[in-house]
C-alpha positions as CSV (number, residue, x, y, z in Angstrom):
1,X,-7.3,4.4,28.0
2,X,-5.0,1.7,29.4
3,X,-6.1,-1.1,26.8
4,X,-5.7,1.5,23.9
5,X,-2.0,2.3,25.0
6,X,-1.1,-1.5,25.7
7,X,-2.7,-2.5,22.2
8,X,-0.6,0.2,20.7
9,X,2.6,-0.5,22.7
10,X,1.7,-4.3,21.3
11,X,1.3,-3.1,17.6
12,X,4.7,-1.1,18.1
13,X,6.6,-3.7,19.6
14,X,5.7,-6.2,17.1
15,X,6.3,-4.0,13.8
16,X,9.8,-3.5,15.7
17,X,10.1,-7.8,16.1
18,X,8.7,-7.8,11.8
19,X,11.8,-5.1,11.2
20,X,14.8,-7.2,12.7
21,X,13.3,-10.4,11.1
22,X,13.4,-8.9,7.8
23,X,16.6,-7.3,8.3
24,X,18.3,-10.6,9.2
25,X,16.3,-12.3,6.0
26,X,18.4,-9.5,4.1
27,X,21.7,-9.6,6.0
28,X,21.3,-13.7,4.8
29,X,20.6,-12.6,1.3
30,X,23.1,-10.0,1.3
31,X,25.7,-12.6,2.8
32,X,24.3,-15.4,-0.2
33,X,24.5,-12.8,-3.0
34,X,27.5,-10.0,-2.0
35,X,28.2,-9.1,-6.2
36,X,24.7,-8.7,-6.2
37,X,24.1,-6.5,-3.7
38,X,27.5,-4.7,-3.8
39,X,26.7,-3.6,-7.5
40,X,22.4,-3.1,-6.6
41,X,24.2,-0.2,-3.8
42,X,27.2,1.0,-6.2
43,X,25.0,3.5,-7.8
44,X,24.9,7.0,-6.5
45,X,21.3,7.8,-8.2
46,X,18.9,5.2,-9.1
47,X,19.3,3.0,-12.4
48,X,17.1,0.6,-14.0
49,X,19.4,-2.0,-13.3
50,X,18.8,-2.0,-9.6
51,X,16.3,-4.5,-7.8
52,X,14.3,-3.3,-4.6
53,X,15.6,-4.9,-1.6
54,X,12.2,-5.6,-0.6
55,X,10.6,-7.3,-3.3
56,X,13.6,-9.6,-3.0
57,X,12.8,-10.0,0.5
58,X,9.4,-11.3,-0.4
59,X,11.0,-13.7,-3.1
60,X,13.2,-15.3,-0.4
61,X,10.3,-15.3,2.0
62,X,7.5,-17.0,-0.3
63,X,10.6,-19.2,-1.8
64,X,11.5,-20.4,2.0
65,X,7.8,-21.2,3.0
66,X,7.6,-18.2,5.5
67,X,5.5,-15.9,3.6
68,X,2.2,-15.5,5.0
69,X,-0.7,-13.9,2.3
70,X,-3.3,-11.4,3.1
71,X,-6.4,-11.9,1.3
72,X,-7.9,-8.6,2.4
73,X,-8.6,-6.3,-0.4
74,X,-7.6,-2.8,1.6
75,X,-6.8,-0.7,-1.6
76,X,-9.6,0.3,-4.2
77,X,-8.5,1.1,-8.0
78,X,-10.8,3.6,-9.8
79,X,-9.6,2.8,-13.5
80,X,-10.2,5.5,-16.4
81,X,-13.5,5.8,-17.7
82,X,-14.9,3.4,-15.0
83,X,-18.8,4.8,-14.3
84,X,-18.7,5.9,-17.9
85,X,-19.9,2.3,-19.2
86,X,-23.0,2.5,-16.6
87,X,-24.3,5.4,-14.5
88,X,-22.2,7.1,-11.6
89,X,-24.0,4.0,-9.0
90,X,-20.8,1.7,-9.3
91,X,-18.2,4.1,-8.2
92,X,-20.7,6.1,-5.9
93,X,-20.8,2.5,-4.0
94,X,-17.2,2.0,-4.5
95,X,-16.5,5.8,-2.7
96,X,-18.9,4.7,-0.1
97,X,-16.8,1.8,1.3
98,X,-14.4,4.7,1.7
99,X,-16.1,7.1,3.6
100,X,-18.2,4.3,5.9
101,X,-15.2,2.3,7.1
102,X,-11.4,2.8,7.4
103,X,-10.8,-0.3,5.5
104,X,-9.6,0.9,2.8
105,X,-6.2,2.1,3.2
106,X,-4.8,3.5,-0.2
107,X,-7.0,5.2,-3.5
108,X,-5.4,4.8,-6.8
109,X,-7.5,7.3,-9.1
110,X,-6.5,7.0,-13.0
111,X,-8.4,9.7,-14.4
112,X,-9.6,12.5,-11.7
113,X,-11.4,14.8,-14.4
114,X,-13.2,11.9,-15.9
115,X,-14.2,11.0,-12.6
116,X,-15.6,13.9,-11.6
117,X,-17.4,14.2,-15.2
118,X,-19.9,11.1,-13.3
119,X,-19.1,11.9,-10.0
120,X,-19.4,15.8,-9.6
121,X,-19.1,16.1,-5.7
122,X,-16.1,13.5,-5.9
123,X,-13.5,16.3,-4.7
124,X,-15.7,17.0,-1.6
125,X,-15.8,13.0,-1.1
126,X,-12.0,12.8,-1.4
127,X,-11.2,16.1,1.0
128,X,-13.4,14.2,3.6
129,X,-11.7,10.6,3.1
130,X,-8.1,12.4,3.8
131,X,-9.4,14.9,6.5
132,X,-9.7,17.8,4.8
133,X,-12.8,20.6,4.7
134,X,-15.4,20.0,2.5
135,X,-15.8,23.4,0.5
């Protein structure tokens, strides 16, 4: 129990370190660039003329040398009409590294009804990968 809370009071006190580090990589960039920034914030709703704050973050980061890159695939992409091509084996095995393992950390499905045209029991496999009941 104790190694648990000191890992997590680790985890939380280095996300907290990652958020004043970027922070001061933006106050920098907001210093650098103050038009910039001054119009990105002038808008009361969003426009397309706006940039995310964080994307120029990662710019300046990878840019500076100070970007580090994560090689770990933690996302899995279900395109439409994948399985459609072959039988329902290749997404059944790509479902299965969902349920077997908490790797995977976000689902992007493009097509649910097609899915479940090759994979029939795929809403019972997603209400078990997000903790709901199985019906």
């Amino acid at each position: 129990m104790q190694l648990s809370l000191r890992r997590q009071i680790l985890q939380d006190l280095k996300e907290s370190i990652l958020d004043h580090i970027i922070l001061a990589d933006l106050a920098g960039l907001f210093d650098q660039y103050p038009k910039h920034f001054s119009a990105n914030i002038a808008h009361r709703f969003r426009e397309l003329s706006q940039f995310l704050p964080q994307g120029l973050h990662n710019h300046a980061c990878i840019a500076g040398g100070r970007a580090t890159f994560n090689n770990q695939s933690d996302y899995l992409h279900i395109y439409s009409g994948q399985g459609n091509e072959n039988s329902s084996g290749e997404v059944s095995t790509m479902l299965q590294a969902i349920t077997d393992t908490n790797k995977i950390k976000m689902l992007c499905i493009n097509d649910l009804p097609q899915l479940e045209a090759v994979v029939p029991n795929m809403r019972a496999i997603l209400k078990k990968v997000v903790g709901g009941k199985s019906t």
